[in-house]
N, CA, C and O atoms as CSV, one atom per row, in Angstrom:
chain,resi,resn,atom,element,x,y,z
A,1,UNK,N,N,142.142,91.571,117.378
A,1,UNK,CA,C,141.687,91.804,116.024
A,1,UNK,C,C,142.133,90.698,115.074
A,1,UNK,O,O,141.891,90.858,113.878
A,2,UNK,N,N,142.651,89.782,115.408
A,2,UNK,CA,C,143.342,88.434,114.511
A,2,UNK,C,C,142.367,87.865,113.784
A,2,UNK,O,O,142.249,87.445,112.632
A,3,UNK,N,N,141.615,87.968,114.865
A,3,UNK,CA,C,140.300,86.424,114.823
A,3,UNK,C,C,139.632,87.413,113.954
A,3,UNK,O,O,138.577,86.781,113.899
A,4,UNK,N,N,139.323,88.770,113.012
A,4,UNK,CA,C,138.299,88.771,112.178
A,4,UNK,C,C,139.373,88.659,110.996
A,4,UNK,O,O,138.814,88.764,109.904
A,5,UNK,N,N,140.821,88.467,110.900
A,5,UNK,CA,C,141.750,87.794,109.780
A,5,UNK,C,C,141.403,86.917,109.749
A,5,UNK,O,O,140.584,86.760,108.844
A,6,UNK,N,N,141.735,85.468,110.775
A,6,UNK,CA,C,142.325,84.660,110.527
A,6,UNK,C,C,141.853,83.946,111.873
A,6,UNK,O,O,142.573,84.191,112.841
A,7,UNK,N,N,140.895,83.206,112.072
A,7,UNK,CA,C,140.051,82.267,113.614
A,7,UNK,C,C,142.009,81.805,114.053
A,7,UNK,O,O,142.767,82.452,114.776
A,8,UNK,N,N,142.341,80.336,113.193
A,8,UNK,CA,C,143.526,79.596,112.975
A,8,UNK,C,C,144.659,80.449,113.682
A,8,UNK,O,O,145.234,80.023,114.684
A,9,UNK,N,N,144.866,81.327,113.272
A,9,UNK,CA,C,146.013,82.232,113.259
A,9,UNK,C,C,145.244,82.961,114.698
A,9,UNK,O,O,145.410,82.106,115.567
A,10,UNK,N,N,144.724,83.774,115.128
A,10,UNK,CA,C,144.085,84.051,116.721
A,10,UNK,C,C,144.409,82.981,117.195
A,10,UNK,O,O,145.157,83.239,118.138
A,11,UNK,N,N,144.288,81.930,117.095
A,11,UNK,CA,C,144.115,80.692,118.275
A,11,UNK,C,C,145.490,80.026,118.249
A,11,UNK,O,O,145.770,79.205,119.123
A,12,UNK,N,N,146.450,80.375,117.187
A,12,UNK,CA,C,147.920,80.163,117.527
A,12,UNK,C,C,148.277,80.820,118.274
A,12,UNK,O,O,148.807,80.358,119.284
A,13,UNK,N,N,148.096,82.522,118.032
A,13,UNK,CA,C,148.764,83.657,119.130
A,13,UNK,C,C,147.959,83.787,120.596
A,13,UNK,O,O,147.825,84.897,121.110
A,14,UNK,N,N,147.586,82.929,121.047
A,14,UNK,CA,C,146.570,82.487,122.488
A,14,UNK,C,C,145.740,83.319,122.343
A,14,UNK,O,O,144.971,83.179,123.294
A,15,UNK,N,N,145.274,84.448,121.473
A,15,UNK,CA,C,143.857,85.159,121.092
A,15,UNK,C,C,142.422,83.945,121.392
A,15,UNK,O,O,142.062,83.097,120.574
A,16,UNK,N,N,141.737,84.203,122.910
A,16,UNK,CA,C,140.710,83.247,122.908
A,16,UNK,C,C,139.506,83.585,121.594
A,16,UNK,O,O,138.814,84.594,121.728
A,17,UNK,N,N,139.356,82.904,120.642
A,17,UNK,CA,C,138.817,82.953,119.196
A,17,UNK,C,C,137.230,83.469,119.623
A,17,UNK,O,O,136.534,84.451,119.368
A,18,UNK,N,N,137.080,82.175,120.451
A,18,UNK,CA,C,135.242,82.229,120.847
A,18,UNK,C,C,134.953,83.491,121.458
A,18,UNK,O,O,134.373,84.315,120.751
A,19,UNK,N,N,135.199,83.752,122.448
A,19,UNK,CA,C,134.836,84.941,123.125
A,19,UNK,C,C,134.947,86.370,122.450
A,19,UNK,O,O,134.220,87.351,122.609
A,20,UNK,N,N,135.793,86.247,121.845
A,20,UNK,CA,C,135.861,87.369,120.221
A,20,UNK,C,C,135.065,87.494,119.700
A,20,UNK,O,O,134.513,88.580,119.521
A,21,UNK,N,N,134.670,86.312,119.215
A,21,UNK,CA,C,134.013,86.308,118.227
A,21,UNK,C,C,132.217,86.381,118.982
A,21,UNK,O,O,131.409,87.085,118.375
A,22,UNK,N,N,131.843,85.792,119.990
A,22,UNK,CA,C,130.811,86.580,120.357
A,22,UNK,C,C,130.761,87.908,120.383
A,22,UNK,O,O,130.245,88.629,119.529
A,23,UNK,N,N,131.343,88.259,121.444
A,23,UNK,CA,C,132.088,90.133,121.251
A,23,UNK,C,C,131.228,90.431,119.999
A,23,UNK,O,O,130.144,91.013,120.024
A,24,UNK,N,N,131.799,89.998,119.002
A,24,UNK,CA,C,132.005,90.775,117.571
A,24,UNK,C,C,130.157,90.465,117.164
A,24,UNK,O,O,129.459,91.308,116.600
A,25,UNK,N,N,129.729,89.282,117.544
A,25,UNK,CA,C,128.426,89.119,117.382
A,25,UNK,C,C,127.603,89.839,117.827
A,25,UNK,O,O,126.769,90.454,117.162
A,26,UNK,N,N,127.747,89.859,119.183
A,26,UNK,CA,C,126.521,90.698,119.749
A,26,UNK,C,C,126.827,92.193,119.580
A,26,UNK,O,O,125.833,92.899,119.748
A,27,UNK,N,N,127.936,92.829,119.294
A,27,UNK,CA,C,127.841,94.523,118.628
A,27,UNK,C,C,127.603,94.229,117.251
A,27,UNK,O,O,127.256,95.232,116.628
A,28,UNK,N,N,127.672,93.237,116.602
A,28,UNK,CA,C,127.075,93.246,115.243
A,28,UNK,C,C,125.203,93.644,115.367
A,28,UNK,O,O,124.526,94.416,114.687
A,29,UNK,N,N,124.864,92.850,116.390
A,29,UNK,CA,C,123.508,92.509,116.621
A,29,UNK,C,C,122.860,93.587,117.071
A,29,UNK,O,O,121.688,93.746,116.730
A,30,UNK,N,N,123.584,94.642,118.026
A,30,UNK,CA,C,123.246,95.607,118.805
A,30,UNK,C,C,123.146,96.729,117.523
A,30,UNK,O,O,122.093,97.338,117.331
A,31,UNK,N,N,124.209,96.916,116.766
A,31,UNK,CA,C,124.263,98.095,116.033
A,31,UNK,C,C,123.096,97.536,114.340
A,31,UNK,O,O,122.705,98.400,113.555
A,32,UNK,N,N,122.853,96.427,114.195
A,32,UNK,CA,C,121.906,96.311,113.398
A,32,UNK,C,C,119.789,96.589,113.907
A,32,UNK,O,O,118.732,96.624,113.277
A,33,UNK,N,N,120.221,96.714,115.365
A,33,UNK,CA,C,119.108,96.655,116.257
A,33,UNK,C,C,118.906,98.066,116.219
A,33,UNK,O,O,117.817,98.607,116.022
A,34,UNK,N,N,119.846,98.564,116.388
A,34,UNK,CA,C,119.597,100.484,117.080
A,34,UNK,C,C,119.724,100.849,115.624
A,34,UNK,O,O,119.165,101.937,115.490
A,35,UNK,N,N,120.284,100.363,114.286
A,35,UNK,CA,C,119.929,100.876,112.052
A,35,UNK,C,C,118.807,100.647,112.479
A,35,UNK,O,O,118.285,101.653,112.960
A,36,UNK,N,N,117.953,99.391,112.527
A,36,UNK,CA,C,116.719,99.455,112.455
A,36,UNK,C,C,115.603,100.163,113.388
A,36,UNK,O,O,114.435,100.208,113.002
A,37,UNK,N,N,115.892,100.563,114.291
A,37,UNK,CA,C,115.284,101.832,114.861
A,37,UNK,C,C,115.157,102.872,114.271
A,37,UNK,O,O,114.014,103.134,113.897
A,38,UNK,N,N,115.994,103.619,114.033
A,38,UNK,CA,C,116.349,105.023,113.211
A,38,UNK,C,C,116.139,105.233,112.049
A,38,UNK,O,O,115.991,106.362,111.582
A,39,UNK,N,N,116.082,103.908,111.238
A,39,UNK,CA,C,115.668,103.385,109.852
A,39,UNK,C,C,113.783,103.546,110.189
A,39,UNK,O,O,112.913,104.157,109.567
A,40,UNK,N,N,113.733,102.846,111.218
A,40,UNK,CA,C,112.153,103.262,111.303
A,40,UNK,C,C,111.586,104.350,111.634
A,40,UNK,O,O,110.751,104.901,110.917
A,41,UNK,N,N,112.046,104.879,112.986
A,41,UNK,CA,C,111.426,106.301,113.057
A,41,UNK,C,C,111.563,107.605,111.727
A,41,UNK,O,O,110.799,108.515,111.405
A,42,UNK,N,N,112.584,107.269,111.325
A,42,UNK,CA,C,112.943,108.303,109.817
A,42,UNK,C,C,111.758,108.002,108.862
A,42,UNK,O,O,111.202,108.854,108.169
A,43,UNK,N,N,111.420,106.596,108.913
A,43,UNK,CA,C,109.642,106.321,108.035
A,43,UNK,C,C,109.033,106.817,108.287
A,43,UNK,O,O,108.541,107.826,107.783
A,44,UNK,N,N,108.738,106.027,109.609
A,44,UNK,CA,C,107.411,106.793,110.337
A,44,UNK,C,C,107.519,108.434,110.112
A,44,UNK,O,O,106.432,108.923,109.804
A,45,UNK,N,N,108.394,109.191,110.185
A,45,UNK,CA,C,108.284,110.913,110.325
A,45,UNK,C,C,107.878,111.113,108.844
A,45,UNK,O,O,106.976,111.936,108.687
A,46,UNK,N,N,108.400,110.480,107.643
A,46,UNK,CA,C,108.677,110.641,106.036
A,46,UNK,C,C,106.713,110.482,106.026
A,46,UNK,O,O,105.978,111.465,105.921
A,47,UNK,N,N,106.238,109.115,106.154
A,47,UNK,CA,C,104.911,109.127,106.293
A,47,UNK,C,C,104.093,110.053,107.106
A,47,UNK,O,O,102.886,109.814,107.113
A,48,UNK,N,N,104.532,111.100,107.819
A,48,UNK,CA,C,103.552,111.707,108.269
A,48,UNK,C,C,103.900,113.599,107.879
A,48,UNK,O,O,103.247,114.611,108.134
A,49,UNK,N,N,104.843,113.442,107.375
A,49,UNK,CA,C,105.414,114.600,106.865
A,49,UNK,C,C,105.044,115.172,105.417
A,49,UNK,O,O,104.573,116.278,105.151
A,50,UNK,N,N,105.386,114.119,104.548
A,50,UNK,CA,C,105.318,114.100,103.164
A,50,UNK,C,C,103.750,114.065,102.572
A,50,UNK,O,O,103.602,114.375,101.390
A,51,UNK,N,N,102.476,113.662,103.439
A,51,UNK,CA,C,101.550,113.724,102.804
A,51,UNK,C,C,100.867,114.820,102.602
A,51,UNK,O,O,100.121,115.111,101.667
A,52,UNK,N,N,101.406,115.889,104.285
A,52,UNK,CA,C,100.843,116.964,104.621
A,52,UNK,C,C,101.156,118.289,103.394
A,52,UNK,O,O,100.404,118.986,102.712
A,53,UNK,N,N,102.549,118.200,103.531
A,53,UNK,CA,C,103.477,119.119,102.750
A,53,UNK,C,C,102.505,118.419,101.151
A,53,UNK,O,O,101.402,118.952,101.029
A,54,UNK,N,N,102.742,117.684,100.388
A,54,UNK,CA,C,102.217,117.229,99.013
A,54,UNK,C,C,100.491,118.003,98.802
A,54,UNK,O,O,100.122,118.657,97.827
A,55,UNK,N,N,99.743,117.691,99.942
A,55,UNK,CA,C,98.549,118.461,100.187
A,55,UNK,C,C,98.547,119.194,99.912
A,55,UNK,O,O,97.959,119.547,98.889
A,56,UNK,N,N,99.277,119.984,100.727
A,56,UNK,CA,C,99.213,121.514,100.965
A,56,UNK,C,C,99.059,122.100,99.198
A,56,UNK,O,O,98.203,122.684,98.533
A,57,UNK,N,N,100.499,121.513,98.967
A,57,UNK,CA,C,101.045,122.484,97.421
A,57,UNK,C,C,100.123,121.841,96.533
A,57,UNK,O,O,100.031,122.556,95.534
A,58,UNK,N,N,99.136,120.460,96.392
A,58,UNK,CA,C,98.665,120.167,95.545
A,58,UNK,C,C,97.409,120.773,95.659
A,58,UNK,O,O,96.722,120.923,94.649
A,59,UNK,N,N,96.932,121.225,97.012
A,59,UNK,CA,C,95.796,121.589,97.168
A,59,UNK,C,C,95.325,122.664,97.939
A,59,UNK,O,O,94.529,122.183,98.746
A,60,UNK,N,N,95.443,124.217,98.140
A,60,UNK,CA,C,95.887,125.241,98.847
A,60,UNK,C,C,94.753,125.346,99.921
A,60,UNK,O,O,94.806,125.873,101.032
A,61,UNK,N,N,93.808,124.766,99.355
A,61,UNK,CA,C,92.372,124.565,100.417
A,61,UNK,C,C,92.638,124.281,101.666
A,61,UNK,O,O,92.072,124.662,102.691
A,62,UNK,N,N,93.998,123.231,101.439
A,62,UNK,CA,C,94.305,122.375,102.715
A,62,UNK,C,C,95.094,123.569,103.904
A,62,UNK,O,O,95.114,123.419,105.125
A,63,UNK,N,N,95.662,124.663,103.174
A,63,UNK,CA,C,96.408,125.672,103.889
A,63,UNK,C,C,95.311,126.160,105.020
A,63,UNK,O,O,95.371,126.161,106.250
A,64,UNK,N,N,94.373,126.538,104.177
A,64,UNK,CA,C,93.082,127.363,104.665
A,64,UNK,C,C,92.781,127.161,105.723
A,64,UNK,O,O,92.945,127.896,106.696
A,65,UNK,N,N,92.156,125.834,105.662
A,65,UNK,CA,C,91.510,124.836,106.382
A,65,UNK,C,C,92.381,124.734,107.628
A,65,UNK,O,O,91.797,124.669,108.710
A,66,UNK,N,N,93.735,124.713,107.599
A,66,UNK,CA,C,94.480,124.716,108.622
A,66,UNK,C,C,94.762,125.531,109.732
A,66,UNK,O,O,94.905,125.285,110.930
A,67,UNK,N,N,94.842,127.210,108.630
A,67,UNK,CA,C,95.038,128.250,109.111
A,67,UNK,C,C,93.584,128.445,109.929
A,67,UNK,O,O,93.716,128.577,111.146
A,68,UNK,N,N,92.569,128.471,109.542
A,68,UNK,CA,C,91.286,128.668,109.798
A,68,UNK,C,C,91.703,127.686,111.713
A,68,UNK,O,O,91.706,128.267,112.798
A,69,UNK,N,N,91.873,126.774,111.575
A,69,UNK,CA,C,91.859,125.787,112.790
A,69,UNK,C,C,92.793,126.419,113.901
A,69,UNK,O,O,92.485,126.490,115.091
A,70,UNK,N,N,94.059,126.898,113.306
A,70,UNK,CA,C,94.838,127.229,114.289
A,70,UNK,C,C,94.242,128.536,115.169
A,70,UNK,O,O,94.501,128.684,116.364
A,71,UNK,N,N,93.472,129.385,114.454
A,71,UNK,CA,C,92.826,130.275,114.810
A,71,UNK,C,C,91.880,130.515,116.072
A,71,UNK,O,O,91.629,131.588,116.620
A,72,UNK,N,N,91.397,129.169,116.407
A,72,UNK,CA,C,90.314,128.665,117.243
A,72,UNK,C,C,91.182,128.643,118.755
A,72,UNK,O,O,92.209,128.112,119.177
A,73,UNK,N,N,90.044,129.611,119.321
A,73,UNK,CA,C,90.740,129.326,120.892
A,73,UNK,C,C,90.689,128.294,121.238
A,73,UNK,O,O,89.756,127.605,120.827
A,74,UNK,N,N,91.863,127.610,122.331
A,74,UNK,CA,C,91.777,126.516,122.419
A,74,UNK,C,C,92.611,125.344,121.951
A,74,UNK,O,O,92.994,124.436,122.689
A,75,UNK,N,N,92.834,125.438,120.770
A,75,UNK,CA,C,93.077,125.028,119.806
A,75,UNK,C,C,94.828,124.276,120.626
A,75,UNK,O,O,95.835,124.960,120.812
A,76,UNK,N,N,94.698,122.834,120.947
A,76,UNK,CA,C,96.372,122.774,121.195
A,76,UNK,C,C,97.078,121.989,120.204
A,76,UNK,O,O,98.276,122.011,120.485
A,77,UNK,N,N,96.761,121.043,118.767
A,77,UNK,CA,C,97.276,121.094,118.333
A,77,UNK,C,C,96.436,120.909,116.835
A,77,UNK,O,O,95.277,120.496,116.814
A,78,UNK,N,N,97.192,121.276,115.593
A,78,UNK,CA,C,96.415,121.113,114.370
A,78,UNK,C,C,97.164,120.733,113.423
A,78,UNK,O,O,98.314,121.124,113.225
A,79,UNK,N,N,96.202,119.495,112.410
A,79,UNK,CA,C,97.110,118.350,111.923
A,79,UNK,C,C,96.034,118.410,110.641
A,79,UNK,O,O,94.915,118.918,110.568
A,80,UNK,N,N,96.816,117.700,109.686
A,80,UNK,CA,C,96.246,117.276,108.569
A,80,UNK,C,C,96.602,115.750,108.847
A,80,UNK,O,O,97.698,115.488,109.342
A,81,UNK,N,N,95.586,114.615,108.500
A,81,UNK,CA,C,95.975,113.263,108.836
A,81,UNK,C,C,96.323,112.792,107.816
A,81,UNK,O,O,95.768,112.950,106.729
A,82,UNK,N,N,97.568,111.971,108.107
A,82,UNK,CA,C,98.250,111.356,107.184
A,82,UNK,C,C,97.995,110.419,105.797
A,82,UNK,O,O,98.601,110.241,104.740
A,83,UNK,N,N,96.393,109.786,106.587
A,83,UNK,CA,C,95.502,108.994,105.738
A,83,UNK,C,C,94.813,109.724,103.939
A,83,UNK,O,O,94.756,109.520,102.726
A,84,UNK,N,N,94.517,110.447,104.818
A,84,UNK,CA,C,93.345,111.499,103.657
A,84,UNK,C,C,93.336,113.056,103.743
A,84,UNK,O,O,94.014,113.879,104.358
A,85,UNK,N,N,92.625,113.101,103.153
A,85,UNK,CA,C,91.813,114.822,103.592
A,85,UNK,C,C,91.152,115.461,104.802
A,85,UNK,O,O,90.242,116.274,104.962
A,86,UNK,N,N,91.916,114.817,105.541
A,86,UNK,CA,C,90.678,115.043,107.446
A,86,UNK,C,C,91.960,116.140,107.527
A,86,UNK,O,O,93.080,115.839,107.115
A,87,UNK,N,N,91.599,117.628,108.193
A,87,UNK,CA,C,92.333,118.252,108.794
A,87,UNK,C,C,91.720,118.400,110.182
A,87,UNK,O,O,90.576,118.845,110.273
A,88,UNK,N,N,92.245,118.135,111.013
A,88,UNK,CA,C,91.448,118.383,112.683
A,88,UNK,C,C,92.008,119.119,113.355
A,88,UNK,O,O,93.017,119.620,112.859
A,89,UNK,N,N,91.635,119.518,114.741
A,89,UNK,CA,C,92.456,120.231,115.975
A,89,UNK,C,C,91.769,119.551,117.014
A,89,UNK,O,O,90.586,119.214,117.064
A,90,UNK,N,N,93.096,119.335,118.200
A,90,UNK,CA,C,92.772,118.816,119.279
A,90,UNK,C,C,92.490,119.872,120.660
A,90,UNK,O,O,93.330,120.695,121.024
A,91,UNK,N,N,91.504,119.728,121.160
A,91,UNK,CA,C,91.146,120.626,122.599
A,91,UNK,C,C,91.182,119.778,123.351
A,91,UNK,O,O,91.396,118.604,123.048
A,92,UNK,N,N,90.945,120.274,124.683
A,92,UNK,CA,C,91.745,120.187,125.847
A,92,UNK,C,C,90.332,119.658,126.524
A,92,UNK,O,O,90.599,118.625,127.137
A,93,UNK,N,N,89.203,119.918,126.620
A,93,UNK,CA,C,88.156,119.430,126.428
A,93,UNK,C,C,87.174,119.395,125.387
A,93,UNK,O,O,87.551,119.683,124.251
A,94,UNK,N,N,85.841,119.057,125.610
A,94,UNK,CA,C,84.826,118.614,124.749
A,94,UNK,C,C,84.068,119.751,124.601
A,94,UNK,O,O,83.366,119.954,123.610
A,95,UNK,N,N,84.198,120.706,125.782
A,95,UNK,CA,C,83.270,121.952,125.952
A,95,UNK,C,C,84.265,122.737,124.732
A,95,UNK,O,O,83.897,122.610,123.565
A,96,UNK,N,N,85.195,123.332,124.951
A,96,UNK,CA,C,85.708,123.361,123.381
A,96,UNK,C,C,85.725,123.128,122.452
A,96,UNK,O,O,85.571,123.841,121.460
A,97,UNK,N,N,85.919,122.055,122.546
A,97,UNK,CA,C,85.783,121.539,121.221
A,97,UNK,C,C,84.166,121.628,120.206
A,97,UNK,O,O,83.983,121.633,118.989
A,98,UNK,N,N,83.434,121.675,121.106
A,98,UNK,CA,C,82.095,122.052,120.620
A,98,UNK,C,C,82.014,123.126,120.154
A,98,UNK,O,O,81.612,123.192,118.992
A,99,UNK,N,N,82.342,124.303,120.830
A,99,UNK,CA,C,82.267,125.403,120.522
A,99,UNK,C,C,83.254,126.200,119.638
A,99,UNK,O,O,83.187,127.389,119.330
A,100,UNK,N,N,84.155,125.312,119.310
A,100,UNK,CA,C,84.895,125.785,118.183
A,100,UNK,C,C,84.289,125.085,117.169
A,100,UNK,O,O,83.984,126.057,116.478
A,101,UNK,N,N,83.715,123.745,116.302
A,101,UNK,CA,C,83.296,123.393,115.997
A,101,UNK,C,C,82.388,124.118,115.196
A,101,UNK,O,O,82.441,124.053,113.968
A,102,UNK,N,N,81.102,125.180,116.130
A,102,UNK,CA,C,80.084,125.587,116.440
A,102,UNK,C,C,80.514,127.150,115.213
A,102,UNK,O,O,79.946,127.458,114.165
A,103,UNK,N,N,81.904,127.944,116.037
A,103,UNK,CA,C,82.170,128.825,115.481
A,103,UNK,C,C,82.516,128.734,114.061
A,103,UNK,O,O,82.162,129.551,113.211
A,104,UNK,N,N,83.520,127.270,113.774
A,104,UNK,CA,C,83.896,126.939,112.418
A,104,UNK,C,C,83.198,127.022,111.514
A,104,UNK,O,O,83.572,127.373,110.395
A,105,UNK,N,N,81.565,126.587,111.953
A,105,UNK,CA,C,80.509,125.989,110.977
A,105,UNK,C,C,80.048,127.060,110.310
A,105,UNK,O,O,79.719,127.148,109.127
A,106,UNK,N,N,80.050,128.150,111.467
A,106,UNK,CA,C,79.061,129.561,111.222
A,106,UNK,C,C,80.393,130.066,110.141
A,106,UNK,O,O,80.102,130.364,108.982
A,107,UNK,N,N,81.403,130.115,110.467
A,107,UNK,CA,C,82.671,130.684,109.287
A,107,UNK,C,C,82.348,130.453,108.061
A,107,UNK,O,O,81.952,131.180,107.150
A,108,UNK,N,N,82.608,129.129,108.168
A,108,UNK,CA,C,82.734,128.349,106.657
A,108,UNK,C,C,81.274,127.123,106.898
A,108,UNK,O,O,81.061,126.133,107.599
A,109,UNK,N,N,80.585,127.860,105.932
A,109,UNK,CA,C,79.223,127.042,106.397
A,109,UNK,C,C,79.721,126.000,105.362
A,109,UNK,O,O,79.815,124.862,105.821
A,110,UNK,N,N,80.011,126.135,104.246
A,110,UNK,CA,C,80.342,124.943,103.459
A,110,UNK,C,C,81.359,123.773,103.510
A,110,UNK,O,O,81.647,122.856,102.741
A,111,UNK,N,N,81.863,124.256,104.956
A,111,UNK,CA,C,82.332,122.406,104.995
A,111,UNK,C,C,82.240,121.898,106.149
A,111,UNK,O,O,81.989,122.592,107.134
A,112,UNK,N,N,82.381,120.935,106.190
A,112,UNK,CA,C,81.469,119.796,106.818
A,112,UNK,C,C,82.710,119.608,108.358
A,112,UNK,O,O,83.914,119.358,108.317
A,113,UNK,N,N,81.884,119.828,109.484
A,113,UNK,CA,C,82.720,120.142,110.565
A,113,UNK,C,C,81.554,119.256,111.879
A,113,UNK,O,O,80.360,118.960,111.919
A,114,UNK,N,N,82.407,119.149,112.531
A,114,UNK,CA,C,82.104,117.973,113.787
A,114,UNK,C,C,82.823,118.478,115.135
A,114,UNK,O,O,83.718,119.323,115.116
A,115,UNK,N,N,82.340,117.871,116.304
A,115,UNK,CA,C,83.356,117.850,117.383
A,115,UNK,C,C,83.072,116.216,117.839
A,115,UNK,O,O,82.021,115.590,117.697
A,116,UNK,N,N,84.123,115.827,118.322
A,116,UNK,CA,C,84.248,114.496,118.519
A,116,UNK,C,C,85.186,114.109,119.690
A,116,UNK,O,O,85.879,115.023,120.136
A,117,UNK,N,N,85.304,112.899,120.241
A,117,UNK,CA,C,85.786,112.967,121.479
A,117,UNK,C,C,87.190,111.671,121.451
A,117,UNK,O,O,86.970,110.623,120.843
A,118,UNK,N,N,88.164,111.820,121.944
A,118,UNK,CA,C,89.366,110.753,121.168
A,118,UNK,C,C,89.014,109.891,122.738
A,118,UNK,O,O,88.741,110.571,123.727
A,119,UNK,N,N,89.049,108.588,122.811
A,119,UNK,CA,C,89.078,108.077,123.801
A,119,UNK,C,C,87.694,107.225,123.843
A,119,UNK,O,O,87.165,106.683,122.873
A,120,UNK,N,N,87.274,107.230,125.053
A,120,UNK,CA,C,85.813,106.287,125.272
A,120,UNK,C,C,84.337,107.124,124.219
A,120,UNK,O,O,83.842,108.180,124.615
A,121,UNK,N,N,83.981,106.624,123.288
A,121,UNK,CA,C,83.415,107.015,122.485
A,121,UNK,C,C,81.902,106.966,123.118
A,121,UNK,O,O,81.066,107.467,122.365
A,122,UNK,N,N,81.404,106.474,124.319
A,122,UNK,CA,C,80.053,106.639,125.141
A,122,UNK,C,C,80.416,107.730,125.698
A,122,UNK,O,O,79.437,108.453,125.886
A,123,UNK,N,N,81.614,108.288,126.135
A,123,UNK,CA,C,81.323,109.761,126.714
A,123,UNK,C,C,80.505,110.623,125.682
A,123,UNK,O,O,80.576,110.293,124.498
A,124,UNK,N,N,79.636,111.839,126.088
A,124,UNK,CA,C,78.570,112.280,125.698
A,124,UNK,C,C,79.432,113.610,125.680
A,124,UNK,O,O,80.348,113.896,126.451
A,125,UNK,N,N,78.930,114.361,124.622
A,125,UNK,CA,C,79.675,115.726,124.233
A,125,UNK,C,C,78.618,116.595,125.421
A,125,UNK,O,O,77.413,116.370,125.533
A,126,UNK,N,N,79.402,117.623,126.250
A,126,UNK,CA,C,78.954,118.725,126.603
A,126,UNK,C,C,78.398,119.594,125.687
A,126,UNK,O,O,79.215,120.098,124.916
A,127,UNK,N,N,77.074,119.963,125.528
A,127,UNK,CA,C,76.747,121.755,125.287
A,127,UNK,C,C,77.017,122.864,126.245
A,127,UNK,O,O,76.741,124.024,125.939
């Protein structure tokens, strides 16, 4: 521990200075590597957390819309996207997904509902 006093003073008491002092570099380097990880994923969650929740209370429609989705057989997961106003649910296939879609529309004829396919966008929706 000399060498983060005193390099001079380490290298009087045969403390090898250099090799310390890498030491001391690369856990400097390591523990600024693994802040900035945790520093990021804590964003990333804040950005996908905070828009949903702000929605919700600014806009109760968005509850609805949600609740309405979770409802749908099938249904494995349901999100409001972080971007905008898209609330979606993901199925397990396309034949589902159609037909929840199908049921949504007949629910709530007034809003505007799709089934769509995440991945190769030439795959062709099942009826």
């Amino acid at each position: 521990m000399a060498v983060t006093v005193h390099e001079d003073l380490a290298r009087a008491e045969g403390v090898p200075a250099l090799p310390v002092r890498l030491v001391f570099m690369i856990l400097i380097a390591v523990v600024i590597a693994l802040a900035m990880k945790i520093v990021g994923i804590l964003m990333i969650t804040s950005l996908l957390i905070i828009p949903a929740a702000a929605a919700r209370r600014l806009a109760p429609e968005v509850g609805t819309v949600l609740s309405k989705l979770e409802t749908l057989k099938g249904a494995r997961l349901v999100r409001l996207s972080g971007s905008g106003a898209t609330c979606f649910a993901v199925f397990a296939t396309p034949r589902e997904a159609l037909r929840a879609a199908i049921l949504l529309a007949e629910k709530a004829p007034d809003w505007w509902v799709t089934a769509g396919i995440l991945g190769d966008p030439r795959q062709p929706l099942m009826a």
